[in-house]
VOGU-3710 file (C-alpha; in Angstrom, 3 decimals, decimal comma):
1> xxxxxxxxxx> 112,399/139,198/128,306  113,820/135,632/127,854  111,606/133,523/125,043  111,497/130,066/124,595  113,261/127,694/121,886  112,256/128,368/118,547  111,043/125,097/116,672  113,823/123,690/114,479  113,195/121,945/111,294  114,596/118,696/113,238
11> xxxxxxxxxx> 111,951/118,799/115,362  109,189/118,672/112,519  110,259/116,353/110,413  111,525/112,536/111,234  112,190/110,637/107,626  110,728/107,686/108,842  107,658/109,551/109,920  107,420/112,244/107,168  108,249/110,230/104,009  105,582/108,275/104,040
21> xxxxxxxxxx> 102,925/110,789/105,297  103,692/113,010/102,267  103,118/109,906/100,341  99,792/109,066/101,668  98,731/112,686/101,441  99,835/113,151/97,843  97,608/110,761/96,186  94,939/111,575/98,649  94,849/115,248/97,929  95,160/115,103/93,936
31> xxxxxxxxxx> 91,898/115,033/92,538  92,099/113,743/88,805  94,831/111,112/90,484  92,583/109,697/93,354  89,260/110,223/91,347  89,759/106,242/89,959  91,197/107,021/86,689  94,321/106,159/88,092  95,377/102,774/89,710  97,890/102,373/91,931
41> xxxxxxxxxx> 100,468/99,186/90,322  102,471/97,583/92,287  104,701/96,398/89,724  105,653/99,615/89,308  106,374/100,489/92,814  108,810/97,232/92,530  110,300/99,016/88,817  110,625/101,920/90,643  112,508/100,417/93,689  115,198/98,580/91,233
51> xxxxxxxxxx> 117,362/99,850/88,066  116,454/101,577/85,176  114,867/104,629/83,853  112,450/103,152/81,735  110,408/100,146/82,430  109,362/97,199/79,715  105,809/94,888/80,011  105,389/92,631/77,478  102,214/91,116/77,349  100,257/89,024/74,602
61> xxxxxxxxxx> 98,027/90,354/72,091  94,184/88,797/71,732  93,554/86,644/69,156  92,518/87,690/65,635  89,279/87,878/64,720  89,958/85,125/61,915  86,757/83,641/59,772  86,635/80,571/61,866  86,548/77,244/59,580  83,854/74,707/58,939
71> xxxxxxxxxx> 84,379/71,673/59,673  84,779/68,535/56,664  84,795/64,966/56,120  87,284/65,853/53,671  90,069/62,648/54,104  92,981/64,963/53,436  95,299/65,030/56,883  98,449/67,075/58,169  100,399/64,496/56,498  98,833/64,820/52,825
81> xxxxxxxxxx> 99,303/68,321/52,425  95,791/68,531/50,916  93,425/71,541/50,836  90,783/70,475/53,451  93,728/71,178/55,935  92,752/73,643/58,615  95,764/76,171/58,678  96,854/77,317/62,328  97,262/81,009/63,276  99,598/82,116/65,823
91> xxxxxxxxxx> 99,399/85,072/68,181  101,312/87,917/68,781  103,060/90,013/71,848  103,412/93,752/72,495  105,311/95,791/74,981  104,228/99,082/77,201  107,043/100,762/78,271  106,525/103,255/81,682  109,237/106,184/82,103  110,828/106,656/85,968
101> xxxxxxxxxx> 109,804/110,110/87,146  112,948/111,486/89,122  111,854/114,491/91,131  112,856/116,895/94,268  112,512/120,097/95,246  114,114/122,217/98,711  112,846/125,010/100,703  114,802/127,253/102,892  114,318/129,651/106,098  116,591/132,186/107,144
111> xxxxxxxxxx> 117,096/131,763/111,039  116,510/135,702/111,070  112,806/135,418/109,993  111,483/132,828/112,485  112,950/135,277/115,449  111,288/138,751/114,036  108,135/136,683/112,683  107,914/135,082/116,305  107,115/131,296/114,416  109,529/129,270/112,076
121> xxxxxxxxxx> 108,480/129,270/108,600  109,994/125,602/108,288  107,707/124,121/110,572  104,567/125,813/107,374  107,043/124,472/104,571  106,925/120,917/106,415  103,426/120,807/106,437  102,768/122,021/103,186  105,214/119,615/101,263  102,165/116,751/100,630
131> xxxxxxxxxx> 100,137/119,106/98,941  103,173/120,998/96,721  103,612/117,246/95,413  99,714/116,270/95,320  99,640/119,151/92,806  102,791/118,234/90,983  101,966/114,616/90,793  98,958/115,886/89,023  100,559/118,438/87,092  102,726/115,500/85,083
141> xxxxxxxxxx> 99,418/113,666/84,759  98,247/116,015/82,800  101,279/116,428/80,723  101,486/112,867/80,104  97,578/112,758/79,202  98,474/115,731/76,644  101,370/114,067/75,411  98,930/110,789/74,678  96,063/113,237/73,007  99,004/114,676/71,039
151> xxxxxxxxxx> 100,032/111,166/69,860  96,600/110,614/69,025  95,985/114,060/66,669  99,245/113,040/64,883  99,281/110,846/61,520  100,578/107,084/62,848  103,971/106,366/61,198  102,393/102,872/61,149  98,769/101,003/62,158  98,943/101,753/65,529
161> xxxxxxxxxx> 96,050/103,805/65,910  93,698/105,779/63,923  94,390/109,329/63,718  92,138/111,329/66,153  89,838/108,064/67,286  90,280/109,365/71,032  88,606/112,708/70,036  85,203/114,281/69,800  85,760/118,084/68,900  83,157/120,170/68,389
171> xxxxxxxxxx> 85,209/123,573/69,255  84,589/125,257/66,300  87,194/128,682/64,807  84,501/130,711/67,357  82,377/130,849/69,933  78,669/129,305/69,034  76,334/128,853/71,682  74,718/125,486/71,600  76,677/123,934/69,173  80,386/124,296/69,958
181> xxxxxxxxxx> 80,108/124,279/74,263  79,807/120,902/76,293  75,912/119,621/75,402  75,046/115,673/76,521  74,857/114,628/72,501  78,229/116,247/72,056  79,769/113,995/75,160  77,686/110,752/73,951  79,731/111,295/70,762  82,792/111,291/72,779
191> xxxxxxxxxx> 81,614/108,055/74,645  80,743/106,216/71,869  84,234/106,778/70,092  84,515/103,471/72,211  82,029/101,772/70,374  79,806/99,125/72,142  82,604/99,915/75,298  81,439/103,270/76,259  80,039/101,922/79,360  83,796/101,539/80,438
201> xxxxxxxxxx> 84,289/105,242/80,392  82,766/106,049/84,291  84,202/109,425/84,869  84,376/112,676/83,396  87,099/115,230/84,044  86,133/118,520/83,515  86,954/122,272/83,822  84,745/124,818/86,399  83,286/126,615/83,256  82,810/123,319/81,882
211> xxxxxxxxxx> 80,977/122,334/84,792  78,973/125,617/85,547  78,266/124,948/81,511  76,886/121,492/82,951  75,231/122,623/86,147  73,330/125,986/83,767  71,589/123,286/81,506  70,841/121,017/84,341  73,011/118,128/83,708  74,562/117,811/86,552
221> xxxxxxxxxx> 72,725/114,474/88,968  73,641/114,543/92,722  74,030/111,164/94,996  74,951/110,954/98,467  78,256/109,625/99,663  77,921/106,111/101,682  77,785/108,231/104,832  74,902/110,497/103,230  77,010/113,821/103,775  78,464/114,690/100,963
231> xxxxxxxxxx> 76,821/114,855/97,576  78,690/113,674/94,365  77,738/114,801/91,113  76,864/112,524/88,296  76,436/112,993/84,433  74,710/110,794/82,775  75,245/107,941/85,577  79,107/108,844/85,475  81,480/110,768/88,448  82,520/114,120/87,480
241> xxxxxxxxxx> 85,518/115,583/88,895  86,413/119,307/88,600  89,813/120,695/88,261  91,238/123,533/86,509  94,371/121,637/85,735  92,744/119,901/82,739  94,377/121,706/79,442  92,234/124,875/78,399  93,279/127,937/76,163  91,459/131,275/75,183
251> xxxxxxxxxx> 87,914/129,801/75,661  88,546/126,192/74,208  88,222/123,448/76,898  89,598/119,662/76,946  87,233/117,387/78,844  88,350/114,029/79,678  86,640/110,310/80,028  87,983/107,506/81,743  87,342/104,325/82,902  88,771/102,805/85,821
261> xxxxxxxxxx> 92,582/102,166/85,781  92,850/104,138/82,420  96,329/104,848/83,504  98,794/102,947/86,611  100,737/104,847/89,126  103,683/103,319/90,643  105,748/105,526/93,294  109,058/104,758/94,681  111,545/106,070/97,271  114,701/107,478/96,248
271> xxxxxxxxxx> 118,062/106,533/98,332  117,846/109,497/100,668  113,680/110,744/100,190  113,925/113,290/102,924  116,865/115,154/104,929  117,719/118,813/106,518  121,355/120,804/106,294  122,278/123,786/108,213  124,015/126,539/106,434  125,375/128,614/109,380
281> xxxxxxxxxx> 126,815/131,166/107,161  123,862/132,610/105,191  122,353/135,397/106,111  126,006/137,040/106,850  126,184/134,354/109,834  122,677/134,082/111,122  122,464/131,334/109,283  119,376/129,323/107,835  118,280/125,743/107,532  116,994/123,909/104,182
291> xxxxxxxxxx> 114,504/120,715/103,921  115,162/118,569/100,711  111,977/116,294/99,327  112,701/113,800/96,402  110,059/111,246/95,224  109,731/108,757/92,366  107,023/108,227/89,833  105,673/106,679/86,996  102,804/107,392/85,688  101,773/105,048/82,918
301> xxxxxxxxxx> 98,892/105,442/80,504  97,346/101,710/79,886  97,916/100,600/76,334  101,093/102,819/75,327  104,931/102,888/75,363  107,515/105,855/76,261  108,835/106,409/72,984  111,247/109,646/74,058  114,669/109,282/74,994  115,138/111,787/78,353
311> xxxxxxxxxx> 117,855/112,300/80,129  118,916/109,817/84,040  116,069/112,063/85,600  113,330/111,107/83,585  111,480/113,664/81,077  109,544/116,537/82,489  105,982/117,943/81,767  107,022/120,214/78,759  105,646/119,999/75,355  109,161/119,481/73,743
321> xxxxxxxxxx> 111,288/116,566/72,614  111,419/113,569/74,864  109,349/115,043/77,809  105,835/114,257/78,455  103,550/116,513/77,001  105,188/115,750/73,446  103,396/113,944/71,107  106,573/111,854/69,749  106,747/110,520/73,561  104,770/108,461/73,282
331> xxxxxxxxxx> 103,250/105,248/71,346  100,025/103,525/71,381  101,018/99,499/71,572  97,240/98,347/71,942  95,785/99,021/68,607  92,240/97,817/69,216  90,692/101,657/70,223  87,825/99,465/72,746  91,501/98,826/74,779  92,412/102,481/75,529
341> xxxxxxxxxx> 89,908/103,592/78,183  90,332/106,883/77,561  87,949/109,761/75,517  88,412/113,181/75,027  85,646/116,137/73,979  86,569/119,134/73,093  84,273/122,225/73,283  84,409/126,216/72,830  82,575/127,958/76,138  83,242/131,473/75,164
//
């Protein structure tokens, strides 16, 4: 019996269509990256569409918080040199620096298995590419958010932050129920690491056993959406978003605070984002076809500089030298801890 065409990769995806549907989707879909904590910067989509692999913001520092001067009838002037004469201070600058993300990834399908399977896998792998990247966008998140905590635990090699002042851990060398899992005091004393800014911090990131911690001792508020359909939960007036990507290991659990814009997002299209090859002779000549994906990010916690040194494609979300879960990746420029709108509480659930 004669069958119809199969559906070619060609006819699923059109780079002018496809690019910037995966785009959309990807932030849409990744739930610690659209939950607010992360802003979408348009100067970085502009770094991103230039030169470079690592971007530079300078910005000025605040003003000290110099013993202001009271005021005299004293006669002594600018010209005199005398005592009386008020002595100006000067201000100071500091750069962030944001790293260029260079990432791709290919799937293939052997011509062989869309005949016997009666439906091309390509047309699945098309559809599924927004969601692969929604989960590796938020997969270097997370790296880079370790990499910052790990910066933090370390002792500064100068002033630029206090050791630890992002952290509230109450995790304990074992388990100890109701004093080393997730309790409202224990996140207050997270909060308040901010000082009289705590109020900044309006969402919690947190684990599923962190959260079924929450929702067993009643913690957890619920508010409609604007359309009264869905119901968000709330802690202590603040959003909480679940996801078991947040960094956990053998019953010790990382839960994060952030306020609004805590870290910027720029993305960026590589030269050639999206395009399809035949390889006729795979498969011993039945041939296949392969869809290629790139994308460009940076992700760019407020406040800090990419210290590492990675190679053209950017560093990747390991733990080691130069990439972005290591601790020497990264600096904190902002020294004032009330800048970095970011908190961290650690707790033992088991």
């Amino acid at each position: 019996m004669a069958t119809g065409p199969v559906t070619q990769i060609s006819d699923v995806v059109v780079p002018e269509i496809f690019n910037p549907y995966v785009q959309r989707l990807t932030e849409e879909k990744s739930r610690i990256v659209a939950s607010g904590a992360v802003a979408r910067a348009a100067d970085l989509d502009a770094d991103l569409a230039g030169a470079g692999l690592t971007f530079n913001a300078p910005s000025f520092k605040d003003l000290d918080n110099d013993e202001d001067n009271v005021s005299t009838d004293a006669a002594d002037d600018e010209y005199t040199g005398g005592s009386a004469n008020s002595e100006p201070k000067k201000t100071g600058t500091l750069t962030e620096v944001a790293v260029r993300l260079s990432r791709n990834q290919s799937w293939s399908s052997a011509d062989l298995s869309a005949a016997l399977a009666g439906a091309d896998p390509m047309e699945s792998i098309a559809q599924r590419v927004s969601a692969y990247w929604a989960r590796r966008l938020q997969a270097a998140f997370v790296a880079t958010m370790n990499g910052v905590f790990a910066d933090n635990d370390a002792v500064p090699g100068g002033t630029e932050h206090v050791q630890g002042d992002l952290t509230n851990d109450i995790s304990g060398a074992s388990y100890s129920a109701g004093v080393t899992d997730f309790s409202a005091p224990a996140f207050i004393d997270a909060a308040v690491t901010m000082g009289d800014s705590m109020g900044d911090l309006s969402l919690v990131c947190v684990h599923s056993i962190v959260y079924a911690r929450m929702q067993k001792n009643n913690l957890i508020d619920f508010i409609p959406d604007a359309q009264g359909v869905t119901s968000i939960p709330t802690f202590l007036g603040r959003l909480v978003t679940v996801d078991d990507g947040i960094t956990n290991t053998a019953g010790v659990f990382h839960s994060w605070l952030f306020g609004a814009g805590a870290a910027q997002l720029g993305m960026g299209q590589p030269k050639v984002p999206t395009e399809t090859a035949r390889k006729p002779g795979s498969g011993n000549g039945a041939g296949s076809e392969v869809l290629y994906n790139r994308t460009e990010w940076a992700i760019h916690p407020v406040g800090h500089r990419y210290n590492g040194a990675a190679a053209n494609g950017g560093p990747s979300n390991a733990a080691t030298v130069n990439n972005l879960a290591h601790a020497d990746s990264w600096q904190r420029v902002f020294t004032e801890r009330k800048q970095i709108k970011i908190a961290r509480l650690i707790t033992r659930e088991f």
